[in-house]
KOLLUM-633584 format. One record per residue (C-alpha): residue in three letters; x, y, z; residue number from 1. Coordinates in nm, 2 decimals. Example, Ala and Ser with C-alpha at 12.3 -4.5 7.8 and 13.67 -1.06 7.14 Angstrom:
BEGIN
<'ALA',<1.23,-0.45,0.78>,1>
<'SER',<1.37,-0.11,0.71>,2>
end
This chain:
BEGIN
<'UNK',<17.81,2.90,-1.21>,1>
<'UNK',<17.62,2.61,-1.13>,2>
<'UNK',<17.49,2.49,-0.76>,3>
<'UNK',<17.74,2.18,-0.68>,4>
<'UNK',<17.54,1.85,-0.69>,5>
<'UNK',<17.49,1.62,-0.46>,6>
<'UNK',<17.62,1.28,-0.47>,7>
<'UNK',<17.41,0.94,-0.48>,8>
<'UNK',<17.28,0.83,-0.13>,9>
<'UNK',<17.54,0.61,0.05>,10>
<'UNK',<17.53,0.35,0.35>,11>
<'UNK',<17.74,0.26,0.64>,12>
<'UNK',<17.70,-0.05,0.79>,13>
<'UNK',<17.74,-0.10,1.20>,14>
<'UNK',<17.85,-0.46,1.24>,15>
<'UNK',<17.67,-0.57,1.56>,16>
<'UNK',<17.52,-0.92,1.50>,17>
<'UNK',<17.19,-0.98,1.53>,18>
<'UNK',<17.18,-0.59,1.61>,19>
<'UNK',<17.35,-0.49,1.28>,20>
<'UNK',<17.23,-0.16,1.13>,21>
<'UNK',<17.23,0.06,0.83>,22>
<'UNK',<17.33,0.44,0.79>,23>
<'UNK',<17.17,0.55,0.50>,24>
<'UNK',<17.31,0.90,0.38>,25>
<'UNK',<17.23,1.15,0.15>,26>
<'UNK',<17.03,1.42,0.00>,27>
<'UNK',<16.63,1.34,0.01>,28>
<'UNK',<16.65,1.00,0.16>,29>
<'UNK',<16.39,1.14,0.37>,30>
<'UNK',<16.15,1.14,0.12>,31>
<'UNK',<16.32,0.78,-0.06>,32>
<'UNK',<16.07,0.48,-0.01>,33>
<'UNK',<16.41,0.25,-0.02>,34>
<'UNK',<16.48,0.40,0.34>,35>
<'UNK',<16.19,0.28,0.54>,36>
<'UNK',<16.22,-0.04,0.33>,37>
<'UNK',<16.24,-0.35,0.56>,38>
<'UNK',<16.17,-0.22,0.89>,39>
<'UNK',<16.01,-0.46,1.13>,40>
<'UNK',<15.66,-0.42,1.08>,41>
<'UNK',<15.39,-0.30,1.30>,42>
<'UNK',<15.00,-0.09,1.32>,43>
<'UNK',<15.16,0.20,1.45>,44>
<'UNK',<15.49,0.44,1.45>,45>
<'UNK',<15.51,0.76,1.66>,46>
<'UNK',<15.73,1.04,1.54>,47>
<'UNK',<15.93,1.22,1.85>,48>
<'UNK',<16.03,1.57,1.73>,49>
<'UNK',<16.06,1.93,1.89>,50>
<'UNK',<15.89,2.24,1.84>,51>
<'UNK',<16.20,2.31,1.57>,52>
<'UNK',<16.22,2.06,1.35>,53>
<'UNK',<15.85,1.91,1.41>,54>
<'UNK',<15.75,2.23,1.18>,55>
<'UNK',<16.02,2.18,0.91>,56>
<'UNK',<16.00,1.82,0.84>,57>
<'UNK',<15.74,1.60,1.05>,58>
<'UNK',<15.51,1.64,0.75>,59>
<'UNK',<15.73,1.49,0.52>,60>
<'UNK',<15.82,1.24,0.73>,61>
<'UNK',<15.44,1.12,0.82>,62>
<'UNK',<15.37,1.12,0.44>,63>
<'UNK',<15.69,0.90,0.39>,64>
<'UNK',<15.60,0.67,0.64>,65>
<'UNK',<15.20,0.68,0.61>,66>
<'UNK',<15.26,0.35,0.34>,67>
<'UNK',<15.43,0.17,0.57>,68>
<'UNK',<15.18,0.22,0.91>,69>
<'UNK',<14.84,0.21,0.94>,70>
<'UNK',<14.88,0.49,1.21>,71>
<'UNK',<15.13,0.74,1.24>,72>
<'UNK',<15.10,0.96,1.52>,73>
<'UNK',<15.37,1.21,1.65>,74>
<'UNK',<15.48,1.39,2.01>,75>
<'UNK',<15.63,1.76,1.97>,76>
<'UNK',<15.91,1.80,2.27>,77>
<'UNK',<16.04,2.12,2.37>,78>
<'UNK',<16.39,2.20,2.23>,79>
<'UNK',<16.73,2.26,2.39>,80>
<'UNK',<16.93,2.10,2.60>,81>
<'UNK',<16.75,2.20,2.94>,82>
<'UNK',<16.47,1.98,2.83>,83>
<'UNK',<16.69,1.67,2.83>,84>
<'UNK',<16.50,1.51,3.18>,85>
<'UNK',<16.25,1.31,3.31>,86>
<'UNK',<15.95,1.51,3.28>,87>
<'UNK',<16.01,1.59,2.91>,88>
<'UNK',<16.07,1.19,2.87>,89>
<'UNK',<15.77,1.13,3.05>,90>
<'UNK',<15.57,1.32,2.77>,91>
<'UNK',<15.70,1.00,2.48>,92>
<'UNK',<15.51,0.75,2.72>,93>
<'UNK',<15.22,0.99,2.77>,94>
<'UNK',<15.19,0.95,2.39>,95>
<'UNK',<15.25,0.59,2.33>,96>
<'UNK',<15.00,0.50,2.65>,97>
<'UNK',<14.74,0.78,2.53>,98>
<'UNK',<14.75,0.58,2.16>,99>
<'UNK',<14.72,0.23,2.31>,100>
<'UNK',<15.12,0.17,2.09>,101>
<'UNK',<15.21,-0.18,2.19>,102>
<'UNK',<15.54,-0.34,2.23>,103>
<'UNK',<15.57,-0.34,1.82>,104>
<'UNK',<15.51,0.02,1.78>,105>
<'UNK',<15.84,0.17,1.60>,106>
<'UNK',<15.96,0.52,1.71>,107>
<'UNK',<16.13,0.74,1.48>,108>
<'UNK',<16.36,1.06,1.64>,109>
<'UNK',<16.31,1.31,1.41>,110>
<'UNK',<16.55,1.59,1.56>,111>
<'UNK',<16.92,1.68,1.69>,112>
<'UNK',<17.11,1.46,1.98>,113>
<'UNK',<16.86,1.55,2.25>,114>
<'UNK',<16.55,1.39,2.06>,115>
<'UNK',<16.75,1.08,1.94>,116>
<'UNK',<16.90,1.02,2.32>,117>
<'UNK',<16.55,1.07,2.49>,118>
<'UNK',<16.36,0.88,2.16>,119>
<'UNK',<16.61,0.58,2.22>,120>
<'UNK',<16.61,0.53,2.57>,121>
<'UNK',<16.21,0.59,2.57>,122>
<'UNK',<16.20,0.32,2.29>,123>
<'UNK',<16.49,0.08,2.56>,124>
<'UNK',<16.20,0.14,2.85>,125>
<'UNK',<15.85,0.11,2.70>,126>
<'UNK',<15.75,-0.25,2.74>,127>
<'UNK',<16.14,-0.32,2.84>,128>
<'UNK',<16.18,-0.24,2.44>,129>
<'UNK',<16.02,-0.16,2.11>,130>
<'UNK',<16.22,-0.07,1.77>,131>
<'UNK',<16.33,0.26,1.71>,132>
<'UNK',<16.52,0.47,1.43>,133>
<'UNK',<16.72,0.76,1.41>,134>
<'UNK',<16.62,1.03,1.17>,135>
<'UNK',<16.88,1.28,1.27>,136>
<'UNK',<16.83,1.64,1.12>,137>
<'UNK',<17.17,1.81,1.28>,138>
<'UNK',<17.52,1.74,1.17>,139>
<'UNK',<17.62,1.71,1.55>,140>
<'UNK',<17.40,1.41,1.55>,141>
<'UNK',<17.45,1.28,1.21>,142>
<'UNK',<17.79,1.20,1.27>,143>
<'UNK',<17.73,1.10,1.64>,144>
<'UNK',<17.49,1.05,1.85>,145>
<'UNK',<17.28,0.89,1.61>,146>
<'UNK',<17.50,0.58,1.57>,147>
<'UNK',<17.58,0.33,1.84>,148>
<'UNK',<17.32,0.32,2.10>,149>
<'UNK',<17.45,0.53,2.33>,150>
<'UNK',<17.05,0.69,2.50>,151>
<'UNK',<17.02,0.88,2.80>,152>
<'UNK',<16.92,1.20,2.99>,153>
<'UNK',<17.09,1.45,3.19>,154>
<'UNK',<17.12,1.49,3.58>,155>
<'UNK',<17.19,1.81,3.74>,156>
<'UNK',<17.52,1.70,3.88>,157>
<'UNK',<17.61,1.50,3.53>,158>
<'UNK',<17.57,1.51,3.14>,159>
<'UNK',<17.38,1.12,3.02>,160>
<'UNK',<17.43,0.98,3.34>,161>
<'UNK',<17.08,0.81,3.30>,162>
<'UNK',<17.05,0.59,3.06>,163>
<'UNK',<17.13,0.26,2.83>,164>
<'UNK',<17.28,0.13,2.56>,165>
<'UNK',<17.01,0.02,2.28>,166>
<'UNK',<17.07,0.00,1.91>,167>
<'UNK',<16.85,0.16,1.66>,168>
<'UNK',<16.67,-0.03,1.36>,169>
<'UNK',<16.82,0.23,1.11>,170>
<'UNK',<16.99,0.57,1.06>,171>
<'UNK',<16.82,0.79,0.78>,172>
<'UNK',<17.07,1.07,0.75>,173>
<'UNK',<16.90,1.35,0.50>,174>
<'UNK',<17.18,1.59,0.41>,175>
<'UNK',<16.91,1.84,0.30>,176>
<'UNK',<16.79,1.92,0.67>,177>
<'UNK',<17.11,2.06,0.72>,178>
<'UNK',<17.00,2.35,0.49>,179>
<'UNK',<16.80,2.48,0.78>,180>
<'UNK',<17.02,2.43,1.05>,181>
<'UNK',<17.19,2.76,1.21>,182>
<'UNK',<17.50,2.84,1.20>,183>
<'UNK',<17.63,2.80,1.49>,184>
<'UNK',<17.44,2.43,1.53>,185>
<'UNK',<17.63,2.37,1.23>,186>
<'UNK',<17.97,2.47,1.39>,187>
<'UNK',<17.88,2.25,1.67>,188>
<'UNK',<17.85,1.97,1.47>,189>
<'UNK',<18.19,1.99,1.33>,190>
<'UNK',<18.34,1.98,1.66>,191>
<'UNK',<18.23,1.61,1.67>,192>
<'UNK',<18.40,1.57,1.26>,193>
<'UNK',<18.72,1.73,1.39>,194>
<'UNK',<18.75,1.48,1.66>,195>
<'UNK',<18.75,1.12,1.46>,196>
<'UNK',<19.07,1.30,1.32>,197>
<'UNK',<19.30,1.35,1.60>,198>
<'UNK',<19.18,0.99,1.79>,199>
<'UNK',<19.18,0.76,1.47>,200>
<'UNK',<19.20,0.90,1.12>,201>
<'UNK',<19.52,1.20,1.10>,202>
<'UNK',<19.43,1.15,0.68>,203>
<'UNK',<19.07,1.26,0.77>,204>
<'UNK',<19.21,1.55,0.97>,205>
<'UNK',<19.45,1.70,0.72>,206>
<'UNK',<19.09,1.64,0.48>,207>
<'UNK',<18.91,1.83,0.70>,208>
<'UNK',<19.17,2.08,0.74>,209>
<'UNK',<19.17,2.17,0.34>,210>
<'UNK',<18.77,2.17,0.36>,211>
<'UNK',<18.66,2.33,0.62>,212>
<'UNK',<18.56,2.66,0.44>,213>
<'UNK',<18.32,2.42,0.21>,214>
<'UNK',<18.21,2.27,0.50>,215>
<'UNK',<18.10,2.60,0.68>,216>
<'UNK',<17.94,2.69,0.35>,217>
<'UNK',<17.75,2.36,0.30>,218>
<'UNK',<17.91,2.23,0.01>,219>
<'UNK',<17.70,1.90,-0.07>,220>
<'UNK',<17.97,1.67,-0.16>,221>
<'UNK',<18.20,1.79,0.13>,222>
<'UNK',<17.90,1.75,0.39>,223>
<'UNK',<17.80,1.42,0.22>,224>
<'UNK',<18.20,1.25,0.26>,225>
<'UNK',<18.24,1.43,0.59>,226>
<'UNK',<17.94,1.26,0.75>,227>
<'UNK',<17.99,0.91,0.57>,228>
<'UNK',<18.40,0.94,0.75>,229>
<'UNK',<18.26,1.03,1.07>,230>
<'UNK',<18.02,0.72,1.06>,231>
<'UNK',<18.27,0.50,0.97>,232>
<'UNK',<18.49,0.54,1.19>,233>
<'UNK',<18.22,0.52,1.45>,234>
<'UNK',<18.09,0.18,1.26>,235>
<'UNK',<18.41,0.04,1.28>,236>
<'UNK',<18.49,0.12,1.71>,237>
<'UNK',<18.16,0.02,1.85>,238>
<'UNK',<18.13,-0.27,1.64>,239>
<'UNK',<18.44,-0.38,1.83>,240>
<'UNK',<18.34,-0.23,2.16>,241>
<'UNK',<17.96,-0.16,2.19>,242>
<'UNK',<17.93,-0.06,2.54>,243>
<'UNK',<18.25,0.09,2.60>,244>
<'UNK',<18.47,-0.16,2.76>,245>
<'UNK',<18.77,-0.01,2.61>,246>
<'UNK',<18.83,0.13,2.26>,247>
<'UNK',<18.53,0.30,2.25>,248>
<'UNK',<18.62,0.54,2.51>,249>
<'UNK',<18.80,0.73,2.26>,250>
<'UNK',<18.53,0.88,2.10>,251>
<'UNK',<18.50,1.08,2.42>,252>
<'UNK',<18.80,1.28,2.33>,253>
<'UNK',<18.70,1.65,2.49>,254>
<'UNK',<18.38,1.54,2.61>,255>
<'UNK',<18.49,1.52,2.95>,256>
<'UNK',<18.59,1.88,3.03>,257>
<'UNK',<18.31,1.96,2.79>,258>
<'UNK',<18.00,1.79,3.00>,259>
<'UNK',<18.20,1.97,3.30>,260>
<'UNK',<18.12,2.31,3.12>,261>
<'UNK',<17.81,2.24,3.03>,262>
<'UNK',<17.69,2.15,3.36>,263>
<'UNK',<17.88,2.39,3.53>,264>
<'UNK',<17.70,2.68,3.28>,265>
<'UNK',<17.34,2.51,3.29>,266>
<'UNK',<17.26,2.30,2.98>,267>
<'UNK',<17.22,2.49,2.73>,268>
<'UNK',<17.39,2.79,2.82>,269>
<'UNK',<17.70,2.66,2.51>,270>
<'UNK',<17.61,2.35,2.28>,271>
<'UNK',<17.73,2.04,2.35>,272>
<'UNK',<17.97,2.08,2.00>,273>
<'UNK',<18.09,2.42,2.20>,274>
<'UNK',<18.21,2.26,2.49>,275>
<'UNK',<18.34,1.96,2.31>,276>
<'UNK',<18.51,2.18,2.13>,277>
<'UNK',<18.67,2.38,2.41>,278>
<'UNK',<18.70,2.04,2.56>,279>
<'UNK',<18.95,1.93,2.30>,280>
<'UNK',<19.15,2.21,2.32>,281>
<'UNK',<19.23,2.09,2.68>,282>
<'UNK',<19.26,1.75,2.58>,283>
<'UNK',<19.52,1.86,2.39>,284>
<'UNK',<19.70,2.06,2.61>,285>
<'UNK',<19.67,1.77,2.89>,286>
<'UNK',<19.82,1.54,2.62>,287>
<'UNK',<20.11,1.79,2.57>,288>
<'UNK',<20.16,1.83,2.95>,289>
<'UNK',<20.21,1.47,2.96>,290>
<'UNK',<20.45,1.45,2.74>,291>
<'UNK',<20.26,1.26,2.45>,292>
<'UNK',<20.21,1.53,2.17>,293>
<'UNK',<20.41,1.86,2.10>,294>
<'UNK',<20.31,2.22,2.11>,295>
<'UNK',<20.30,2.23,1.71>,296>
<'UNK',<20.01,1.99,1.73>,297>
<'UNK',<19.87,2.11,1.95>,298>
<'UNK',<19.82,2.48,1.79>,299>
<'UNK',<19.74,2.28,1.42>,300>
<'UNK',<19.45,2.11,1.57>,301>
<'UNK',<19.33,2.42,1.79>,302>
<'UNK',<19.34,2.66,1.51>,303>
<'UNK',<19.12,2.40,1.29>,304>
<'UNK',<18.84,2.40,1.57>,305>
<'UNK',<18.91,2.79,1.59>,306>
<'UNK',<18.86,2.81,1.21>,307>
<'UNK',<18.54,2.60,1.26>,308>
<'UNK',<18.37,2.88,1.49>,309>
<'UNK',<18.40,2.69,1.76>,310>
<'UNK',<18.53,2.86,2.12>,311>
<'UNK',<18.91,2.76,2.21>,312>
<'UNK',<18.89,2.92,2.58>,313>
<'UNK',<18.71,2.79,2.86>,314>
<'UNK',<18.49,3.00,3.13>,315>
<'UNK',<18.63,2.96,3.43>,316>
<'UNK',<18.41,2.76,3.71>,317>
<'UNK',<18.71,2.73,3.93>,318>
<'UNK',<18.95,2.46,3.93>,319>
<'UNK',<18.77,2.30,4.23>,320>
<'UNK',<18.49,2.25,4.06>,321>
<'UNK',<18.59,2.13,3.67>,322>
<'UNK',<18.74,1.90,3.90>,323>
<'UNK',<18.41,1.82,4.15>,324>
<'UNK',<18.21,1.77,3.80>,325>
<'UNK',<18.49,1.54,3.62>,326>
<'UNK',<18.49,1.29,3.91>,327>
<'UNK',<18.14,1.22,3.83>,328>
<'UNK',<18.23,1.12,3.44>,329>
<'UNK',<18.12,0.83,3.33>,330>
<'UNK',<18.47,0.71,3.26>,331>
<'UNK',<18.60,0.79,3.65>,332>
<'UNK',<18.70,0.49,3.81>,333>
<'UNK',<18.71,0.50,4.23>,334>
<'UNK',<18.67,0.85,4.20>,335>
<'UNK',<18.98,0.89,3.97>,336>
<'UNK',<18.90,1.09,3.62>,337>
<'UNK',<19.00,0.93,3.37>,338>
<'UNK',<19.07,1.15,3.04>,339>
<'UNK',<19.06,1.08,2.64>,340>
<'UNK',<19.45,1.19,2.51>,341>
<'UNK',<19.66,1.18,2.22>,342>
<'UNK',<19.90,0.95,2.22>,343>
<'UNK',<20.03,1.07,1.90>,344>
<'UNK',<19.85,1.22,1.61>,345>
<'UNK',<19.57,0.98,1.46>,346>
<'UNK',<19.58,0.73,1.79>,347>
<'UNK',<19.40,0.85,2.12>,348>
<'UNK',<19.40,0.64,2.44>,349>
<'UNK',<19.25,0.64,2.82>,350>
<'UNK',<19.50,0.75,3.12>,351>
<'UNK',<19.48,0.95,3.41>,352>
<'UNK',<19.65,1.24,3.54>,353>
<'UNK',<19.74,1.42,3.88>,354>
<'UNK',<19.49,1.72,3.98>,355>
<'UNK',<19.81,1.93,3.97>,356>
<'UNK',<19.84,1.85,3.62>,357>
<'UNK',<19.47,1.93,3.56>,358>
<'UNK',<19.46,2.22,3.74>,359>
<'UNK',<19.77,2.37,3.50>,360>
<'UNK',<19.58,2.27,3.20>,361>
<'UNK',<19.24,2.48,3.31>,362>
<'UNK',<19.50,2.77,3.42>,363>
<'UNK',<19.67,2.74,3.04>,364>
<'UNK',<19.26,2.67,2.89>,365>
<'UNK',<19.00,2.90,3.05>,366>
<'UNK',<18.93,3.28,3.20>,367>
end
């Protein structure tokens, strides 16, 4: 039987003005001179990678760009989630100060969600700016936190509370990277697909739903259509809310009772697709408690995140403090969390809800 081909490369465009952007997707556009095409020009580009991906594809990346820049030098971060801080940002402007980069240098963030927040808020702060792109090499971040500008690092008491907003120049998504990607990254990342379908899309969801086998086995064409969905929708909410003035906020659905478990664990301890999708599981079940969704739902889209290999139960931290952490999300207001529900399937909204409530939800959602 013959290996399923992969489709043509694709783009997705993020309709922000002057600060428009393409997504360019598909299968060696790493390697394609057509995606470093008409990027604003300067002497230099530094590469930002990890010491997991740096060893897989910086090469290729350095010869792809080595037409386009007269110098092409490249930082190696330390991977994971733990490294997401202020010394390991320090080490991008140790490199673009060591090489004399200047405020036309373009970075490129060759790596998962945690090189592409730290690349692009380094890239907001050198010189108060200098262009960056996103070369994102997980699905988590292909379909994420590669598009929109959200950049940022952690803080012990709370997930991207340091940070900006700060568009990139370009996203070059190469479906081929996703070869090497574990298996559990991989699950991760489809707790970010599985959520544009519940908050926006239920005809993406029930797609999802009939392909998520193909999907766990890296099907080209079902990757390829599963990562252009997920970017439009994403195009088509922040280019009506780019910093998250209101409709935006939906894309945090399960994000925050996931950043509570992942601070409350250590970052690191689960990936941010984990808790995310744990997190929607009692998104869910808060939605159901208020009345908006019913238990049938409910169970359709848990067993879908379930099916993805993605944990449905929550460790337990204590009520008291989910609730500590959760006051400190980026969506409280006067100390009131405010949560992502589902006002009915395909249409999220932001509401809050009594601790009592809350506190049934984490009773019904972790142990």
């Amino acid at each position: 039987m013959a290996a399923p081909t992969s489709p043509a490369p694709q783009q997705v465009r993020i309709a922000l003005g002057e600060r428009s952007y393409d997504i360019r997707i598909g299968a060696g556009v790493l390697a394609d001179p057509a995606s470093w095409a008409g990027l604003p020009p300067a002497a230099a580009a530094l590469i930002v990678s990890n010491t997991t991906v740096a060893p897989l594809y910086a090469q290729r990346l350095r010869a792809a760009l080595a037409g386009h820049y007269r110098s092409v030098f490249e930082v190696v971060l330390p991977d994971g989630e733990v490294h997401k801080d202020w010394s390991t940002l320090n080490l991008i402007f140790d490199a673009l100060l060591s090489h004399g980069c200047d405020r036309k240098t373009v970075l490129f963030a060759l790596g998962g969600g945690v090189v592409g927040d730290m690349t692009g808020f380094a890239a907001a702060s050198y010189m108060r700016g200098v262009p960056f792109v996103q070369v994102p090499t997980t699905l988590l971040a292909q379909v994420d936190s590669s598009v929109g500008g959200k950049t940022a690092i952690n803080h012990p008491l709370g997930k991207n509370m340091i940070g900006a907003f700060y568009q990139p120049e370009r996203v070059v998504c190469d479906l081929e990277t996703l070869a090497t990607l574990p298996a559990r990254e991989l699950s991760a990342g489809l707790a970010e697909v599985i959520k544009y379908g519940p908050i926006f899309d239920l005809a993406f969801f029930e797609w999802i739903e009939a392909n998520i086998a193909p999907l766990l086995q890296r099907n080209p064409q079902a990757l390829a259509h599963a990562v252009r969905r997920s970017c439009e929708i994403k195009a088509e909410v922040v280019g009506q809310d780019e910093r998250e003035a209101g409709l935006r906020a939906i894309l945090n659905f399960g994000h925050t009772f996931g950043h509570a478990i992942e601070a409350g664990l250590g970052y690191g301890e689960w990936l941010h697709g984990e808790a995310v999708g744990c997190g929607m599981v009692m998104g869910l079940q808060l939605s159901r408690r208020l009345g908006l969704v019913d238990e049938a739902f409910v169970q359709r889209v848990t067993t879908l995140i379930a099916r993805a290999g993605l944990p449905i139960v929550g460790p337990d931290l204590g009520a008291d403090r989910y609730l500590e952490l959760m006051r400190v999300d980026k969506k409280a207001e006067a100390g009131q969390i405010r949560f992502v529900v589902i006002e009915r399937p395909g249409q999220a909204a932001v509401r809050g809800a009594s601790d009592e409530i809350v506190r049934q939800v984490l009773a019904d959602c972790t142990r």
